[in-house]
C-alpha positions in Angstrom: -2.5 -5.0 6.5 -4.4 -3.9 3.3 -4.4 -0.4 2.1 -7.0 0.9 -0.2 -7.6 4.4 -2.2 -9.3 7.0 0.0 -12.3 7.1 -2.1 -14.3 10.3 -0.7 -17.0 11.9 -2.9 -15.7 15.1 -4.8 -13.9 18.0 -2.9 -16.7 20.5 -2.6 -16.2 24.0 -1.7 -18.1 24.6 1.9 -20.4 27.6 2.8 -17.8 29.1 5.0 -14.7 28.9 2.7 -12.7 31.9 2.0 -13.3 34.5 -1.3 -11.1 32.2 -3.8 -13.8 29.1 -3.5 -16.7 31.7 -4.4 -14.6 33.4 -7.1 -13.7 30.1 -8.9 -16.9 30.1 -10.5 -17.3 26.7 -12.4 -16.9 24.5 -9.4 -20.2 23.6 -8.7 -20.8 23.0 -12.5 -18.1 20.6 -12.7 -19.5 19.0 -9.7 -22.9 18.6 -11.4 -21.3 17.3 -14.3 -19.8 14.6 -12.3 -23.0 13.3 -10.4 -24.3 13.1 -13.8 -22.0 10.9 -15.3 -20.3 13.9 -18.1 -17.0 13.4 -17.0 -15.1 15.1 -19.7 -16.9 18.0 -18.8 -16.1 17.7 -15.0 -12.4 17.0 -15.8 -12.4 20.2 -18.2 -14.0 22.6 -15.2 -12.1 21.1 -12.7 -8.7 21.5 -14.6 -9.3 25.4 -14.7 -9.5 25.6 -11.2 -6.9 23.2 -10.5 -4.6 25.2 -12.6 -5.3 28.9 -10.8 -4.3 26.7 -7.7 -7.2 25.4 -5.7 -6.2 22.2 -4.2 -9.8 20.9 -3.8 -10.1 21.2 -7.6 -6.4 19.6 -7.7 -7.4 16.6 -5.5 -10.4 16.0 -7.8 -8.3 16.5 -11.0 -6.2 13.6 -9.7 -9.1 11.6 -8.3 -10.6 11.6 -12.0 -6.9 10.7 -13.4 -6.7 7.6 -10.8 -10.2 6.5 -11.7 -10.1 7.2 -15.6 -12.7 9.5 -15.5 -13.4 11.9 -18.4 -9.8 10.3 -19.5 -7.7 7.4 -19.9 -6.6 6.2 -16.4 -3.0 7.9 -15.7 -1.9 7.3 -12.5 1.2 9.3 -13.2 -0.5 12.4 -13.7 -2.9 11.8 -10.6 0.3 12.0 -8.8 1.1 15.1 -10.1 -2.2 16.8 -9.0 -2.2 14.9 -5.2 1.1 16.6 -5.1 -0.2 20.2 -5.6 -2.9 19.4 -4.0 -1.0 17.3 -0.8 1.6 20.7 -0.7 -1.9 22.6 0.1 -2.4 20.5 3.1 -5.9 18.8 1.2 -6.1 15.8 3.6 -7.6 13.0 1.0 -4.5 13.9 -1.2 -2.4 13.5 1.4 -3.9 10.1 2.3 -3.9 8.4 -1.3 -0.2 9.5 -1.8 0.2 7.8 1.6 -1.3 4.9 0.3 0.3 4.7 -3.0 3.7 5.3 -1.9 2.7 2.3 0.9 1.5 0.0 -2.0 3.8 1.0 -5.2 0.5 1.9 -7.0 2.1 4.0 -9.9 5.1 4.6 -8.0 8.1 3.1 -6.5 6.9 1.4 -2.8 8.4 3.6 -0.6 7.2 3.1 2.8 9.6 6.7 3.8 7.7 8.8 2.0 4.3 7.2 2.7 4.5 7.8 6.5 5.7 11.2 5.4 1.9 11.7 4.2 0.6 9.9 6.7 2.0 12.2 9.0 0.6 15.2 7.6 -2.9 14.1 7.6 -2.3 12.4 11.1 -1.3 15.8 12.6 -4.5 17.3 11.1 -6.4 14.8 13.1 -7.7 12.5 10.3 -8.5 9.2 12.0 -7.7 6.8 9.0 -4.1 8.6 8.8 -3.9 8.1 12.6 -4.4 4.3 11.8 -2.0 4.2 9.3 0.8 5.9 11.2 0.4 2.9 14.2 0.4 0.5 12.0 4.3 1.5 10.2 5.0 2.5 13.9 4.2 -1.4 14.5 5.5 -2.6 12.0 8.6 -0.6 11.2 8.0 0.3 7.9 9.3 3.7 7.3 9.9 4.7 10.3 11.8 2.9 13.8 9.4 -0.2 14.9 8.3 1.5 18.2 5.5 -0.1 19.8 4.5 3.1 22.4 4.3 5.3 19.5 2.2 3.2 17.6 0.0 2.7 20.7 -0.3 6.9 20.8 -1.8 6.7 17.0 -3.8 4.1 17.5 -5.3 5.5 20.3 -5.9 9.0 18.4 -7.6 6.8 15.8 -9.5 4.5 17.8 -10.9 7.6 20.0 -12.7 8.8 16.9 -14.4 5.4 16.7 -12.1 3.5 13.7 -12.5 -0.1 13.9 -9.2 -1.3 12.7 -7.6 1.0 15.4 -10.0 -0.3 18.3 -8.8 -4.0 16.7 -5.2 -3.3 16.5 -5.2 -2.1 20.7 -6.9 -4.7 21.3 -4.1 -7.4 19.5 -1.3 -5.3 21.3 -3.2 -5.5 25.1 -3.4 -8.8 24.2 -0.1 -9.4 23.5 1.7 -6.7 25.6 3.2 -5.0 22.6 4.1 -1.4 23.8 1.9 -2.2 26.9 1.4 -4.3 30.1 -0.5 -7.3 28.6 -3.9 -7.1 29.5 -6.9 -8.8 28.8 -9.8 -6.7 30.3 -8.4 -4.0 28.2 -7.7 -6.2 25.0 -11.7 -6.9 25.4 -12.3 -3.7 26.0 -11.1 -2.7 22.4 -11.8 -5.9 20.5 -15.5 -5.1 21.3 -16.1 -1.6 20.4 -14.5 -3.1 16.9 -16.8 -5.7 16.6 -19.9 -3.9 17.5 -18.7 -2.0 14.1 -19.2 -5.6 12.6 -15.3 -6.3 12.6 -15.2 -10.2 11.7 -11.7 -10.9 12.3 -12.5 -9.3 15.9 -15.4 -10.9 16.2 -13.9 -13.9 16.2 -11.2 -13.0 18.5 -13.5 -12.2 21.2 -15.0 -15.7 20.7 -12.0 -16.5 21.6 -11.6 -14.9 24.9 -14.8 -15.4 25.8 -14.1 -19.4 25.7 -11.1 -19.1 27.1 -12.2 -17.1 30.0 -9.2 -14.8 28.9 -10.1 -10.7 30.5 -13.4 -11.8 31.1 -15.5 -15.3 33.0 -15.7 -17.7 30.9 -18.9 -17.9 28.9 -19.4 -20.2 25.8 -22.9 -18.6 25.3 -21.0 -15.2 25.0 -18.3 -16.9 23.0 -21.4 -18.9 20.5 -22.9 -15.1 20.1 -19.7 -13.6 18.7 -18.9 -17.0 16.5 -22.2 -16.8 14.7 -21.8 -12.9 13.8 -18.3 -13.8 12.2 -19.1 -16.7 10.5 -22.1 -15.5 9.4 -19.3 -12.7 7.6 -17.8 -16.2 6.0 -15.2 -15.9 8.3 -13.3 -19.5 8.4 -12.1 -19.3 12.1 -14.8 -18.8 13.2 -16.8 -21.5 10.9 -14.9 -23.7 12.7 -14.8 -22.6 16.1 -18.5 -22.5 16.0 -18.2 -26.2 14.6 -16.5 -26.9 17.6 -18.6 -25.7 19.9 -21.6 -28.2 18.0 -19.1 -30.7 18.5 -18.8 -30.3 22.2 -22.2 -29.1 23.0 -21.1 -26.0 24.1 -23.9 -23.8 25.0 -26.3 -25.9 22.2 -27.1 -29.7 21.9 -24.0 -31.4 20.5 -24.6 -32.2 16.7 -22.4 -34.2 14.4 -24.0 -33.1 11.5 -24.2 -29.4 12.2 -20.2 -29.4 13.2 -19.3 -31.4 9.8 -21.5 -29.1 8.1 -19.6 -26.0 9.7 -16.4 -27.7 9.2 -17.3 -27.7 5.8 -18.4 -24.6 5.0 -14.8 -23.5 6.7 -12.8 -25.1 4.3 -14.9 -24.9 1.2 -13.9 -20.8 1.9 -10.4 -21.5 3.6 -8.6 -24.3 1.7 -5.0 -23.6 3.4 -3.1 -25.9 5.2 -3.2 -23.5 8.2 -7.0 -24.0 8.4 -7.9 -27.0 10.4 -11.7 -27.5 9.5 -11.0 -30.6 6.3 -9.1 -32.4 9.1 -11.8 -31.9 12.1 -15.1 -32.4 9.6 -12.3 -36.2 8.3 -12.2 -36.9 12.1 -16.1 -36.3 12.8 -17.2 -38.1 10.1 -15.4 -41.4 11.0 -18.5 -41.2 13.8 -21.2 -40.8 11.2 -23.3 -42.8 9.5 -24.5 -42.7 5.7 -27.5 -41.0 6.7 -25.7 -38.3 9.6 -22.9 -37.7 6.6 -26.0 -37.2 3.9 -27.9 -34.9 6.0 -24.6 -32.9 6.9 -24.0 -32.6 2.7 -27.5 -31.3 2.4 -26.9 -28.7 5.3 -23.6 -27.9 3.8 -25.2 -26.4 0.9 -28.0 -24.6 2.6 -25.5 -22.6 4.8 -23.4 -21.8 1.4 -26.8 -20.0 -0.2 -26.6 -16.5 0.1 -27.3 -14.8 2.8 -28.5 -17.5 4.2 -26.1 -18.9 6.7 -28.1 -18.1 10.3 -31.1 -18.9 9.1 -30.1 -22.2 7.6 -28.5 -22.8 10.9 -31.0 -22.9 13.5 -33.6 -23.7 11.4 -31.9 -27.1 11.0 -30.9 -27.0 14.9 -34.8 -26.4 15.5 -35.7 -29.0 13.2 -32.8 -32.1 12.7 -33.2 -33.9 9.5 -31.9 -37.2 11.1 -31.6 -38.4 14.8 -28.2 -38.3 15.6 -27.1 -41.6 17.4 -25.4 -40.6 21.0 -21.7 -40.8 21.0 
């Protein structure tokens, strides 16, 4: 599971905040000075009112110190303000400590104290704190592995719509971790994710939809969800949809498009746990010079840029060679 910086714009003082916000005068000057690019002069405004205690300001302070803003880049000393700032209950400081401490970034990995600020912001209802606080429940890192309490924070996070939340139920119905396995409900999840555009996800549903697993079996359901991953450059699901050309599931079969996909797949994936160098090696023992040609050709019209869908059906519309039957 990656972590990464919680990266929200600026702190800013809302309309309704208490008399301190208004009496820090300079706030919305140092803001300014940030959307224009004068960081030192951001960093100096926002230090005065980080100093007189307002943990908005602190959270910047440390923001700016993280990114090397208006300074050198001193990660140290952005711990220092998330601390003032985390102590204040300021949610994003809360969040990046959680992260830091989770990933060693500037300080010693300690997954303890990173569910400790997980926690904080998880209790204030944050969704992406929620997240984080399954997955150490999951995977018992700083806290017991306990699969039901995991399930409760995912489902706090996934209720407010986060995708890696919606994926992660989904996974455990599927498995039965903390649950009753259950694949209706395991779809259920896995597709509010991938309607968020979730490849991973997307490709899990492919899956099930195949296999007939929570749901009829469907390959045209199962095609649908393979093209939206692998049109991500998802490698799974490169080759999953290679199989399905292979097969002729739900299209005409097509050597030269499933070599093509195969291709694609392990020109991304090159690990040995990636089966698409092995399936295109087996397809191609099938293909003649001109099959194998055409397939090269296709190969490198899916690889262009933004490209992949197109490249696909315009070649299944249009075949550059006759494919022999098998």
């Amino acid at each position: 599971m990656r972590f990464r910086l919680h990266t929200l714009g600026l702190a800013v003082c809302l309309g309704f905040a208490m008399a301190p916000c208004a009496a820090l005068a300079g706030f919305d000057e140092a803001v300014a000075a940030h959307d224009k690019k004068d960081y030192a002069t951001a960093l100096r405004e926002f230090k005065k009112l980080a100093t007189a205690g307002d943990p908005n300001a602190q959270f910047n302070v440390g923001l700016m110190y993280a990114n090397g803003q208006g300074t050198a880049q001193n990660i140290k000393e952005a711990l220092k303000w998330y601390h003032l700032a985390a102590n204040q209950n300021d949610i994003s400081a809360q969040i990046n400590l959680g992260i830091m401490y989770a990933t060693g970034q500037g300080v010693e990995l300690d997954y303890k104290e990173a569910a400790k600020w997980y926690r904080m912001a998880a209790d204030q209802g944050v969704a992406s704190a929620q997240f984080h606080m399954g997955v150490m429940h999951a995977s018992g890192q700083g806290v017991p592995q306990n699969y039901e309490e995991a399930i409760k924070w995912y489902r706090l996070s996934a209720a407010q719509g986060e995708a890696g939340a919606q994926s992660n139920l989904g996974y455990m119905y599927s498995k039965g971790q903390g649950v009753q396995q259950d694949h209706k409900e395991a779809i259920k999840w896995y597709s509010l994710a991938a309607n968020q555009g979730h490849a991973i996800v997307q490709n899990n549903l492919g899956n099930m939809h195949k296999a007939g697993q929570g749901t009829p079996q469907d390959f045209k359901e199962a095609m649908k969800w393979y093209r939206l991953a692998a049109n991500q450059s998802n490698a799974k699901a490169q080759t999953n949809l290679g199989l399905m050309y292979e097969n002729g599931q739900s299209v005409a079969a097509s050597r030269v498009i499933a070599y093509a996909l195969f291709n694609v797949s392990a020109a991304g994936d090159a690990s040995n746990e990636n089966p698409a160098a092995s399936h295109r090696n087996r397809v191609a023992q099938a293909m003649p010079p001109a099959e194998i040609d055409a397939a090269q050709d296709l190969t490198r019209e899916l690889l262009k840029q933004g490209y992949f869908l197109t490249a696909l059906d315009n070649y299944a519309k249009n075949p550059a060679v006759k494919e022999a039957p098998k």
